[in-house]
C-alpha positions as CSV (number, residue, x, y, z in Angstrom):
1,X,-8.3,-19.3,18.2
2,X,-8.6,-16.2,16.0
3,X,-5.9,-15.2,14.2
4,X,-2.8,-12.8,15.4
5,X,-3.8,-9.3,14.6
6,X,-0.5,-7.5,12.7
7,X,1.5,-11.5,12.9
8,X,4.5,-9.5,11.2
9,X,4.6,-7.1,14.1
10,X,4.4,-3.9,11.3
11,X,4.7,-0.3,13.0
12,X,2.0,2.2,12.4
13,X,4.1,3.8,9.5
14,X,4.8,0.4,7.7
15,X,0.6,-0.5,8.1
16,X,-0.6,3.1,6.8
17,X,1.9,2.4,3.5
18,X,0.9,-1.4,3.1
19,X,-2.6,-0.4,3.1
20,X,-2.4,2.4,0.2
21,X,-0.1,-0.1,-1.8
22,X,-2.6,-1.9,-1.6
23,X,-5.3,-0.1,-2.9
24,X,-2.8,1.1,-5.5
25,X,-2.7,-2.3,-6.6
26,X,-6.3,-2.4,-6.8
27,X,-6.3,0.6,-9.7
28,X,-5.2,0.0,-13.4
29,X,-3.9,3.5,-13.6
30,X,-1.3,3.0,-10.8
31,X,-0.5,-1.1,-11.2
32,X,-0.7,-4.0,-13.9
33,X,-0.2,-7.4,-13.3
34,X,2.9,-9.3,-12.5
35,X,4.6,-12.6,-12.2
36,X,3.9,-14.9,-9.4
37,X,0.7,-13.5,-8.4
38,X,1.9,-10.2,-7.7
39,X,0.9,-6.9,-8.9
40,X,3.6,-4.2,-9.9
41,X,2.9,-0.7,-9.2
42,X,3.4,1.5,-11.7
43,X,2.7,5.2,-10.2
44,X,2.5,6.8,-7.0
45,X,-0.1,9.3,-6.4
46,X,0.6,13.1,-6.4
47,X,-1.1,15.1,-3.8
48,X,-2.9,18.3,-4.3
49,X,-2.5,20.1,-1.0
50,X,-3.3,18.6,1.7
51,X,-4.8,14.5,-0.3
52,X,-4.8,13.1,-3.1
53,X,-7.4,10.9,-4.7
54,X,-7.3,6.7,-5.0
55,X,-10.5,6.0,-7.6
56,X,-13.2,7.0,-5.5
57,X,-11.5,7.6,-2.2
58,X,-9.5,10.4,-0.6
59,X,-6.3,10.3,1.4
60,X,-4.7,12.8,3.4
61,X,-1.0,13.2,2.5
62,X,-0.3,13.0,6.2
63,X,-1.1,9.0,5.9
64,X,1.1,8.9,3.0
65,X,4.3,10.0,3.9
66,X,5.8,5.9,4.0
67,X,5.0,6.4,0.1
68,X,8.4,8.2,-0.2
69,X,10.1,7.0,3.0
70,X,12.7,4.4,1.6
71,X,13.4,2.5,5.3
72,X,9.7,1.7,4.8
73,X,9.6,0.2,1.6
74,X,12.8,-1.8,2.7
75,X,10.7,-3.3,6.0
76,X,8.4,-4.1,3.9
77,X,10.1,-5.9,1.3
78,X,12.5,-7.7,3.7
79,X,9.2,-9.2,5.4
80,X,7.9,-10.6,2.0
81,X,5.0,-8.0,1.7
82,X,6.9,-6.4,-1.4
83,X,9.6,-6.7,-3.7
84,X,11.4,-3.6,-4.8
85,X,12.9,-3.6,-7.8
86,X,13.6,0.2,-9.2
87,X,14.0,-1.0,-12.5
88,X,11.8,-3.2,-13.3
89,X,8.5,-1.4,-10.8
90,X,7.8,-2.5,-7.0
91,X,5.6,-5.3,-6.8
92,X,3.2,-6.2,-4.2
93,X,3.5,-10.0,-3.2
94,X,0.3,-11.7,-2.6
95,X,1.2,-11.7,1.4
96,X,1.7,-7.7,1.2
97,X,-1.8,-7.9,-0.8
98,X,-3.8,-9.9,1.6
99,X,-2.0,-8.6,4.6
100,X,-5.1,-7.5,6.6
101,X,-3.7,-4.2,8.5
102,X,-7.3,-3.1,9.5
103,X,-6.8,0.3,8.4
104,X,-8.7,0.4,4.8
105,X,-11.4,2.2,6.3
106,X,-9.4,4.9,8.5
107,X,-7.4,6.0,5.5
108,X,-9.3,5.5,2.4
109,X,-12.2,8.4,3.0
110,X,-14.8,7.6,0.6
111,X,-18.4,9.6,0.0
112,X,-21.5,8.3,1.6
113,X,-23.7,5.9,0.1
């Protein structure tokens, strides 16, 4: 039997924000390396308009608004997908990072090969 899709049972909010952490964590110039296998993000993108950029993709601000939605970020972290620690930077724990929301594609618009 395949897998459960979404086992944690994340809304649509909690998936679009998982799925940009994510790819944050993916960058150098938004994460670095952290203990335990997890990667602490550093930055938050800043939108111009209407998206902002993540490396070679673009995201519309309207998929990013869990970014700065704190209720969010405390889901996540009380299902083991994050840890947030304000003073020391939010890290992404390796469930959060191979959480497989399905979404990568939807949000993460990226030119044509």
């Amino acid at each position: 039997m395949p897998p459960k899709r979404n086992p944690l049972g994340l809304n649509p909010l909690q998936l679009k924000t998982l799925t940009l952490l994510q790819e944050l964590a993916r960058l150098p110039e938004y994460s670095r390396p952290g203990e335990e296998g997890c990667t602490v993000i550093t930055a938050l993108p800043q939108p111009h308009g209407d998206h902002f950029h993540l490396g070679d993709a673009v995201v519309a601000s309207r998929d990013a608004t869990g970014l700065h939605n704190p209720g969010v970020w405390m889901a996540l972290d009380r299902k083991g997908l994050i840890r947030s620690h304000p003073a020391s930077g939010d890290q992404l724990t390796p469930l959060g990072r191979d959480y497989d929301t399905g979404l990568r594609d939807r949000l993460l618009h990226r030119p044509a090969d």
